[in-house]
DRENNUNU-570152 format. One record per residue: x, y, z of N, C-alpha, C in turn. Coordinates in steps of 0.1 Angstrom, whole numbers, padded with zeros to 4 digits, always signed. Layout:
XYZXYZXYZ...
***
This chain:
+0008-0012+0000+0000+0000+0000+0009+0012+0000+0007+0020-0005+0013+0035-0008+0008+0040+0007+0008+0047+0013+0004+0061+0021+0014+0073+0020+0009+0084+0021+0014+0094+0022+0013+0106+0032+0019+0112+0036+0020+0125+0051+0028+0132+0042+0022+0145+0054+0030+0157+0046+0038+0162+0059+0050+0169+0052+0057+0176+0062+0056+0189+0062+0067+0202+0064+0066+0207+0066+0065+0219+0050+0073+0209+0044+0076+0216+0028+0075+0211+0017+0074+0197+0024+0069+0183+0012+0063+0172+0016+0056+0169+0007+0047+0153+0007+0055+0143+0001+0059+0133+0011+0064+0121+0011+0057+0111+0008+0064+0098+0001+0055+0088+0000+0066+0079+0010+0058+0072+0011+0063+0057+0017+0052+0042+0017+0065+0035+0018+0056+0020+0014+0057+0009+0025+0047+0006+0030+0047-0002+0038+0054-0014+0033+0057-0025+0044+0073-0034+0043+0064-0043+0033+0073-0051+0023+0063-0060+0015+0065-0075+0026+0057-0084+0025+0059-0102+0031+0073-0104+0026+0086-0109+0035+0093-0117+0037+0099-0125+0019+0109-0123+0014+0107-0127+0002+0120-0142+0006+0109-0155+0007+0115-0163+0007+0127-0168+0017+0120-0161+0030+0135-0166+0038+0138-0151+0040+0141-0145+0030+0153-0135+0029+0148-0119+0034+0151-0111+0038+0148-0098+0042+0139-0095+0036+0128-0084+0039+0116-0083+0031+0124-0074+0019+0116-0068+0010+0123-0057-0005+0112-0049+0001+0116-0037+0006+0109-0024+0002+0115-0015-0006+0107-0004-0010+0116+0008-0011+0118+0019+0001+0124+0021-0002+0131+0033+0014+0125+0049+0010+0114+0050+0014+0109+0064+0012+0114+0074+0022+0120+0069+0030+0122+0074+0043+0132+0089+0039+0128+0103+0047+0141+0113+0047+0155+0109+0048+0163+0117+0042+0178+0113+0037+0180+0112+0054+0192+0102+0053+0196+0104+0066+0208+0113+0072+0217+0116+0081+0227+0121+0082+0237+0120+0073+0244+0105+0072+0249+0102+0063+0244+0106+0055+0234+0103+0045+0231+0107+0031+0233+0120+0028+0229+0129+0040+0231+0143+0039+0243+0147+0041+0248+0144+0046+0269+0144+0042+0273+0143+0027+0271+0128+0024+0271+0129+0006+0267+0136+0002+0256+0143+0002+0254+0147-0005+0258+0161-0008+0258+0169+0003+0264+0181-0002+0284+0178-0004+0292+0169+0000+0303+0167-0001+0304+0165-0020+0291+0154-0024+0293+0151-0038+0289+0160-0049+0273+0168-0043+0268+0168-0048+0262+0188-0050+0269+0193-0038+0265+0203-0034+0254+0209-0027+0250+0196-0028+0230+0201-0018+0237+0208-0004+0233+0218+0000+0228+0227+0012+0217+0238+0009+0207+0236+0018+0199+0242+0021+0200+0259+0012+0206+0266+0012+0208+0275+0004+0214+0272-0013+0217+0264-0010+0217+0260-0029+0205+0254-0036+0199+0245-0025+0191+0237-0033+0177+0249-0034+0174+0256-0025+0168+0269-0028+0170+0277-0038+0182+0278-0042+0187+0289-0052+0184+0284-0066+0188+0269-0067+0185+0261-0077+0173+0257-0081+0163+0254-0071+0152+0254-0078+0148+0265-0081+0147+0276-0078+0143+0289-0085+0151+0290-0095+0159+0285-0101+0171+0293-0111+0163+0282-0127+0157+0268-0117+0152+0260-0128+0138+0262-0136+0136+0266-0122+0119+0272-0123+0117+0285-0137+0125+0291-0132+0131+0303-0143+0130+0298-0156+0141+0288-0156+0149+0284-0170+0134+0276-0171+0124+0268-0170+0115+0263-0175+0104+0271-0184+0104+0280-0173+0093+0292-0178+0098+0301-0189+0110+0302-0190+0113+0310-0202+0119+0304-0213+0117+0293-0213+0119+0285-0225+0108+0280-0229+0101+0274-0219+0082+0269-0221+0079+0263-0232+0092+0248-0236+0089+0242-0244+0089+0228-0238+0093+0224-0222+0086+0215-0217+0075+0213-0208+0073+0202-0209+0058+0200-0196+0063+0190-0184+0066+0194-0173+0072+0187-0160+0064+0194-0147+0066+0183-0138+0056+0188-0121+0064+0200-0121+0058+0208-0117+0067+0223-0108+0065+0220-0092+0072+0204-0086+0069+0206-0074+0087+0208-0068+0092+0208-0055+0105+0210-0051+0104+0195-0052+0098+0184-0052+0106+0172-0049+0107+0164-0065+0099+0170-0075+0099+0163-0092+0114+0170-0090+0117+0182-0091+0130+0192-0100+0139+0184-0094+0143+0181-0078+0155+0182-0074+0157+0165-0079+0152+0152-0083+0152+0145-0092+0164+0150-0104+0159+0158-0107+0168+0159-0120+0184+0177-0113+0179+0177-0103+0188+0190-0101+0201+0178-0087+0199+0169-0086+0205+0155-0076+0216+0154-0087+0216+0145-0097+0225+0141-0108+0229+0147-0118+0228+0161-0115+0237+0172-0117+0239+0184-0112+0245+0181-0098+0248+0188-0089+0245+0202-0088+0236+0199-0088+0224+0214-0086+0229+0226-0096+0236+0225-0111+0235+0231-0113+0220+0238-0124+0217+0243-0128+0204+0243-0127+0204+0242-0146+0213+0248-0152+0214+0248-0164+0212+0232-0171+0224+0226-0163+0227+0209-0166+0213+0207-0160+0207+0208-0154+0194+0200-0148+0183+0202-0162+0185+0217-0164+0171+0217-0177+0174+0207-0187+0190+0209-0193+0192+0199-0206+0189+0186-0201+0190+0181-0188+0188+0168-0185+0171+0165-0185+0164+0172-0181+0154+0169-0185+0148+0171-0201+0155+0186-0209+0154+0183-0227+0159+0174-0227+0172+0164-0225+0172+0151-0229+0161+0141-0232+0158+0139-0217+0146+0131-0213+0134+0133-0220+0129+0144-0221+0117+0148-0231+0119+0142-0249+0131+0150-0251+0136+0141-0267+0135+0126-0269+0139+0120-0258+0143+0107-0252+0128+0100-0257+0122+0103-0254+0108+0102-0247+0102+0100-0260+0101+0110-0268+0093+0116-0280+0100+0105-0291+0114+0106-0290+0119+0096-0305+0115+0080-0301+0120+0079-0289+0110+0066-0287+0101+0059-0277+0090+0066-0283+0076+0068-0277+0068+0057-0277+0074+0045-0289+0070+0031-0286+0069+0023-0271+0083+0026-0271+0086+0017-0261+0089+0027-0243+0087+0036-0247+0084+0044-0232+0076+0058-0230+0068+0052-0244+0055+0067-0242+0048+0063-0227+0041+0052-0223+0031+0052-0219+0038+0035-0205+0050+0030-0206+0050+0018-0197+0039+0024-0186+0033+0009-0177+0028+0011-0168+0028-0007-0161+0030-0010-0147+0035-0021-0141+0026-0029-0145+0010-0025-0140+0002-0035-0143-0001-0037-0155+0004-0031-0167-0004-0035-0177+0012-0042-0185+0027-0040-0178+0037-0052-0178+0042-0062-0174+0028-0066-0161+0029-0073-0158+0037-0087-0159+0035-0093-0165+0041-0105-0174+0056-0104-0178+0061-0091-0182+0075-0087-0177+0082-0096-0168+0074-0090-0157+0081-0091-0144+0082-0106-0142+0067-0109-0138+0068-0126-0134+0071-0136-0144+0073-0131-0155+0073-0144-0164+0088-0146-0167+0097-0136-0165+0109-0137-0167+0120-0136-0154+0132-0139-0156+0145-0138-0146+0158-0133-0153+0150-0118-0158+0163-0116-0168+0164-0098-0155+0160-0095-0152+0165-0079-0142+0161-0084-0132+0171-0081-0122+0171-0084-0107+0173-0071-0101+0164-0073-0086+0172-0062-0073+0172-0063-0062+0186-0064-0061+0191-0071-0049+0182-0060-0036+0180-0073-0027+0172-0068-0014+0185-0061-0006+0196-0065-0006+0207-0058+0000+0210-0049-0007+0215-0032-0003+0227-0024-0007+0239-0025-0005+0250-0023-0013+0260-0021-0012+0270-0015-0001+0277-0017+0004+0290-0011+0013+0288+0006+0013+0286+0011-0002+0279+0028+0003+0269+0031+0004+0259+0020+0002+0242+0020+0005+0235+0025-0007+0240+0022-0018+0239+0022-0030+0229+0009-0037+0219+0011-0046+0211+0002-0053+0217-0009-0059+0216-0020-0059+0226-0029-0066+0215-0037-0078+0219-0034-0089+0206-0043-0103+0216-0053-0107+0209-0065-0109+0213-0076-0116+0210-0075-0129+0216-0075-0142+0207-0081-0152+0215-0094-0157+0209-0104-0155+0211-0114-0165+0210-0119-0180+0221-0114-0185+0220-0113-0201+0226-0125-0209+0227-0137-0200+0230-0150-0205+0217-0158-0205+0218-0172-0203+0213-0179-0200+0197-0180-0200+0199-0173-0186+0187-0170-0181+0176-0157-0192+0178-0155-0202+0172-0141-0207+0168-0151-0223+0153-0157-0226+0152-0157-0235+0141-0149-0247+0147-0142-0251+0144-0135-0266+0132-0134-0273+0130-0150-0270+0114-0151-0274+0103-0150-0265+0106-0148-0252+0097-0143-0241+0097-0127-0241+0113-0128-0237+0111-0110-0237+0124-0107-0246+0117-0093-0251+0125-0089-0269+0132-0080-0266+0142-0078-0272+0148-0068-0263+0144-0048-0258+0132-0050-0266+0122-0037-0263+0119-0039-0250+0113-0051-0246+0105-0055-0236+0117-0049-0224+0132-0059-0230+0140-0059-0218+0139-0044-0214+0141-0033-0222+0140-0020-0218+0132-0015-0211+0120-0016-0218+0110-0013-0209+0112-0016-0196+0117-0031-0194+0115-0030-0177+0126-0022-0169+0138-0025-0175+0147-0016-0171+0144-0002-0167+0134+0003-0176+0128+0021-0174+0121+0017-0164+0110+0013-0164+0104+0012-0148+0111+0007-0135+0119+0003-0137+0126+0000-0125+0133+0012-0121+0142+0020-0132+0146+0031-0131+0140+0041-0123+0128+0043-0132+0116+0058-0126+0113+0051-0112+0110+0039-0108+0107+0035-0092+0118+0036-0084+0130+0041-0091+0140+0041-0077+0139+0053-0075+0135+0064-0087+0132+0077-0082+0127+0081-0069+0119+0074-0063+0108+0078-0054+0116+0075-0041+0129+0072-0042+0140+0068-0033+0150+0078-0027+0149+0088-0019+0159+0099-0019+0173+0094-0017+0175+0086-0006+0187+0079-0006+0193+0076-0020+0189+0070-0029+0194+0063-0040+0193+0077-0048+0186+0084-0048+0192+0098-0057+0202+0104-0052+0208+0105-0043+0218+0110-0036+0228+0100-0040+0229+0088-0034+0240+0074-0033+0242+0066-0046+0233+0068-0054+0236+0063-0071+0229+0047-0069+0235+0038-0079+0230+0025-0084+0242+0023-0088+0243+0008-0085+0256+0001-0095+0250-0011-0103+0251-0020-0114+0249-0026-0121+0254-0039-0121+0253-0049-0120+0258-0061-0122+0252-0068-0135+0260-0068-0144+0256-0076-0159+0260-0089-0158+0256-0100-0161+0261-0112-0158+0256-0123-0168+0267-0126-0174+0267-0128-0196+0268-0146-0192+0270-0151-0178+0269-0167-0179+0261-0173-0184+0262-0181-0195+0258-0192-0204+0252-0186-0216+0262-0168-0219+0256-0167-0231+0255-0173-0247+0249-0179-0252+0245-0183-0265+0243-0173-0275+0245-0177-0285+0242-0170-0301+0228-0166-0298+0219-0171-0293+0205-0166-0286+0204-0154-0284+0207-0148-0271+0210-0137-0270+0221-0125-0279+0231-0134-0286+0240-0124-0294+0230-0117-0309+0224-0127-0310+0214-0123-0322+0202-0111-0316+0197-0110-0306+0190-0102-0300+0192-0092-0296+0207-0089-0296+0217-0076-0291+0218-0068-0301+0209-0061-0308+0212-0052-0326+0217-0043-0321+0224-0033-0330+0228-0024-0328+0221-0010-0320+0208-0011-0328+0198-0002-0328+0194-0004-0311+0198-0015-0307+0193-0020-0290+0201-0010-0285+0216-0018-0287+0229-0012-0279+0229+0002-0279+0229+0007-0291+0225+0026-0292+0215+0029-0282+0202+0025-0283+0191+0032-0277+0197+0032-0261+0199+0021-0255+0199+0014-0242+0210+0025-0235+0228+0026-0245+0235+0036-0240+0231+0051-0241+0219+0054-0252+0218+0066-0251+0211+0070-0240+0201+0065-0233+0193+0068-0225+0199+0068-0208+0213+0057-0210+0220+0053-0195+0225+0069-0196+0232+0069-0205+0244+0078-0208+0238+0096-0206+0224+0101-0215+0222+0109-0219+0213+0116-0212+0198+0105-0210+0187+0111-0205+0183+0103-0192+0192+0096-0187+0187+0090-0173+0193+0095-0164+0177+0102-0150+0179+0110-0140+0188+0098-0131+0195+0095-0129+0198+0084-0118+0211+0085-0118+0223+0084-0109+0235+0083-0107+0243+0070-0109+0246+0066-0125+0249+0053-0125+0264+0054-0119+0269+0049-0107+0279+0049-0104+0290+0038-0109+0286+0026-0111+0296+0016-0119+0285+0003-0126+0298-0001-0133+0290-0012-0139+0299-0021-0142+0292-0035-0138+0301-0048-0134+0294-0057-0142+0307-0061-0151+0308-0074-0160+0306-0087-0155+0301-0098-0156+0306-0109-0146+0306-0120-0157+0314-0131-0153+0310-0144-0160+0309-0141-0176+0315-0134-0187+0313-0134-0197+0322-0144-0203+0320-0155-0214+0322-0163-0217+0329-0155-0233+0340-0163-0238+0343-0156-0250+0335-0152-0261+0324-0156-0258+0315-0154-0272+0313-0138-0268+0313-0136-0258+0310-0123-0257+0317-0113-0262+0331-0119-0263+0339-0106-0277+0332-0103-0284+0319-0113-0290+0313-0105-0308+0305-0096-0300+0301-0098-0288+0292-0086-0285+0294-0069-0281+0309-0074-0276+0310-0062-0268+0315-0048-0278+0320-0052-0289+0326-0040-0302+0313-0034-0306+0302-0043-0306+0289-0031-0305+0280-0026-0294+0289-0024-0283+0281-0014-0275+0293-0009-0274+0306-0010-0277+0317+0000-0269+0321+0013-0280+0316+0009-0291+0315+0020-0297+0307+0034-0293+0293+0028-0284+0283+0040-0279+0288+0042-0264+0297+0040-0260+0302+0039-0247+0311+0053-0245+0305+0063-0236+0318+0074-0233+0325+0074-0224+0334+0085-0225+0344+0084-0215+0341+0082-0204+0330+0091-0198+0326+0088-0181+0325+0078-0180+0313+0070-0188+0309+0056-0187+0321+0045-0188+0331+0045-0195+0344+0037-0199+0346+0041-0183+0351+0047-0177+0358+0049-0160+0352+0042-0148+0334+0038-0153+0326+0034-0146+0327+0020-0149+0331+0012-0160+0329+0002-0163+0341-0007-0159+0335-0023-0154+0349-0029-0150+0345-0042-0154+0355-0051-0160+0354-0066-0164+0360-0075-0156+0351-0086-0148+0356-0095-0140+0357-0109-0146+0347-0114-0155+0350-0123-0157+0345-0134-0146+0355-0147-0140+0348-0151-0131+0359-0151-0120+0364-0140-0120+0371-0136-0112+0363-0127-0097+0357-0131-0089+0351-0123-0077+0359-0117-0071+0370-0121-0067+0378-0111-0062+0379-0100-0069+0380-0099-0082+0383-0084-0082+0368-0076-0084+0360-0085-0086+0345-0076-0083+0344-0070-0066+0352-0079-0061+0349-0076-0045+0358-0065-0042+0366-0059-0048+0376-0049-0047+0367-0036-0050+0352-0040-0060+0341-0023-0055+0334-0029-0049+0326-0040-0048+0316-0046-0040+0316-0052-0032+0315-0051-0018+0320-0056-0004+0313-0073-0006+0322-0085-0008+0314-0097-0003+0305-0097+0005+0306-0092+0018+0296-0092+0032+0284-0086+0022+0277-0078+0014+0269-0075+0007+0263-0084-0004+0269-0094-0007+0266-0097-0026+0263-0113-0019+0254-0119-0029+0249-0130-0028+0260-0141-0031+0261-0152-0028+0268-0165-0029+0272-0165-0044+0259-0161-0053+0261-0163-0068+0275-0153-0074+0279-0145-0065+0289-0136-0071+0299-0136-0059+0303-0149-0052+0311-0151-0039+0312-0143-0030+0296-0139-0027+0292-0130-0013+0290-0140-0003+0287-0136+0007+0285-0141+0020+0268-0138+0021+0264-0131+0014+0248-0132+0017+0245-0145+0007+0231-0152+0010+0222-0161+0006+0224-0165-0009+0222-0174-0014+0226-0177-0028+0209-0171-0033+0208-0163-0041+0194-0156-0047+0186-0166-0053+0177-0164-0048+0162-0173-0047+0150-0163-0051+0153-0155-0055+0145-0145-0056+0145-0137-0074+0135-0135-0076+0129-0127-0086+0126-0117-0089+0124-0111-0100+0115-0097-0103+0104-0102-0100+0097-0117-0101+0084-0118-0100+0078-0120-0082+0092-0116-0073+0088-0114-0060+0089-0105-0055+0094-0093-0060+0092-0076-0059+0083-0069-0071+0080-0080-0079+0069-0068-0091+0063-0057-0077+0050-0069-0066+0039-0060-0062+0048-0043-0061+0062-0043-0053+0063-0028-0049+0065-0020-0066+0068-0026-0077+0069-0016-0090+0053-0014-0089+0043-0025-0090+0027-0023-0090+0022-0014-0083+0027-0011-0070+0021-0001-0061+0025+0012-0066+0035+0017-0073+0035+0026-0079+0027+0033-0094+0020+0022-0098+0011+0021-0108+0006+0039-0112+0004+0047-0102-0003+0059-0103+0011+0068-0102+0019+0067-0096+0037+0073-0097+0038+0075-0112+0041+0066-0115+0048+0059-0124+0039+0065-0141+0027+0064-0141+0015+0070-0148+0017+0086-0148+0023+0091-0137+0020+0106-0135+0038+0113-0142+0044+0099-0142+0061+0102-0146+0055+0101-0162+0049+0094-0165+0048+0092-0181+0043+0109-0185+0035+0113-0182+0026+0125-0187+0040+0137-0193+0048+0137-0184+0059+0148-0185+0069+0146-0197+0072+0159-0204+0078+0158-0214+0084+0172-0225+0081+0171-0239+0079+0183-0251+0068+0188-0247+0061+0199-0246+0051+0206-0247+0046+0204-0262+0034+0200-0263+0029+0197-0277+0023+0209-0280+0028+0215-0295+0026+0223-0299+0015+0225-0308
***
């Protein structure tokens, strides 16, 4: 169930805890105010203090209204979303949202309108995007995708796979901690087949880095290779061509080497499956869909925003 209270400047959501997933810690989302810590990071990373993030939203507010060629919430908690992952500058926050709007508009197939319940079948019918019930050592989001084995093509296409990827994205929004502390990625290529290499087009690889790279509000802080088998050389020369510099600094290849995954990712955090000390993963997207579902009306109110239609 969603509920919501208001405070003194903003309305918060929060989600009550979901049932127990299998043994293992329940999966919520953390709606909860940043904490101390968070609020440390964040002005050390990011610049948020009280007097900036003031200054900033009015400086965005400005730049929206006098350009008045997009449509976005004018609340303090939509802007600082996009004014968080670019350090409150307010300029970089507008282009990041004209990104997102362009983003939006060129491909409006596949992320005009997602919505959980009506992708249902996404979620439960497949084991290709994971999220880990644990954070990371900086308290950071940890996504699984499984792009081997487990990921077949003729269930979900690689549109689909995006799609979910986007909704998962726009639901960590509603997360202040994780807008502040970033996301890290775990890609994990074990038992990939010609299956999947055929399903990887170019036109995938482009869209998927344009939107990590260009128009996504979120702090991708790293991204971890695991388990890639050699076939994955034919794959990787078409996405490392759409790969930039930042991104290349964020990216690391382990192979089935855990140790050196464990050199960013504390074992005491990561599952058995990647020689962590937590639980070997028993767990699904189709045992956290309900919390993407409970955002059903979120997530609906994120789609509306965009180009002003002329």
């Amino acid at each position: 169930m969603l509920k919501t209270s208001m405070s003194s400047n903003a309305q918060r959501t929060t989600l009550d805890c979901m049932p127990t997933i299998k043994g293992l810690a329940s999966f919520s989302l953390d709606t909860s105010p940043l904490s101390s810590d968070a609020l440390a990071v964040a002005e050390r990373e990011l610049r948020e203090t009280p007097e900036q993030v003031q200054k900033s939203l009015a400086e965005l507010r400005e730049l929206l209204n006098e350009k008045n060629t997009l449509s976005y919430k004018d609340t303090d908690e939509y802007l600082m979303i996009f004014l968080r992952p670019t350090k409150f500058y307010p300029e970089s926050a507008y282009n990041l949202m004209k990104r997102l709007a362009d983003f939006k508009f060129k491909h409006d197939k596949i992320v005009a309108n997602p919505l959980p319940r009506e992708e249902k079948k996404l979620f439960t019918d497949n084991n290709v995007v994971n999220v880990l019930v644990d954070r990371d050592q900086k308290n950071r989001r940890v996504l699984v995708l499984n792009m081997g084995s487990a990921w077949d093509p003729k269930n979900l296409t690689s549109e689909q796979l995006f799609k979910v990827l986007y909704l998962v994205q726009v639901a960590s929004l509603v997360e202040e901690e994780t807008q502040v502390r970033g996301a890290v990625i775990i890609i994990d290529f074990h038992g990939l087949s010609t299956k999947q290499v055929m399903a990887m087009s170019p036109s995938f690889a482009m869209t998927l880095l344009l939107y990590i790279q260009e128009a996504m509000a979120l702090r991708l802080k790293e991204v971890h290779i695991v388990r890639q088998p050699f076939l994955f050389n034919m794959v990787w020369p078409m996405f490392k061509q759409f790969v930039g510099d930042k991104l290349k600094k964020r990216l690391f290849f382990h192979g089935n080497k855990m140790a050196s995954l464990h050199k960013h990712l504390d074992a005491n955090m990561l599952p058995a499956d990647y020689g962590g000390k937590k639980p070997k993963l028993n767990y699904s997207s189709a045992d956290w869909y309900p919390v993407i579902q409970d955002l059903q009306n979120y997530i609906a109110d994120w789609n509306k925003y965009g180009l002003k239609q002329q």
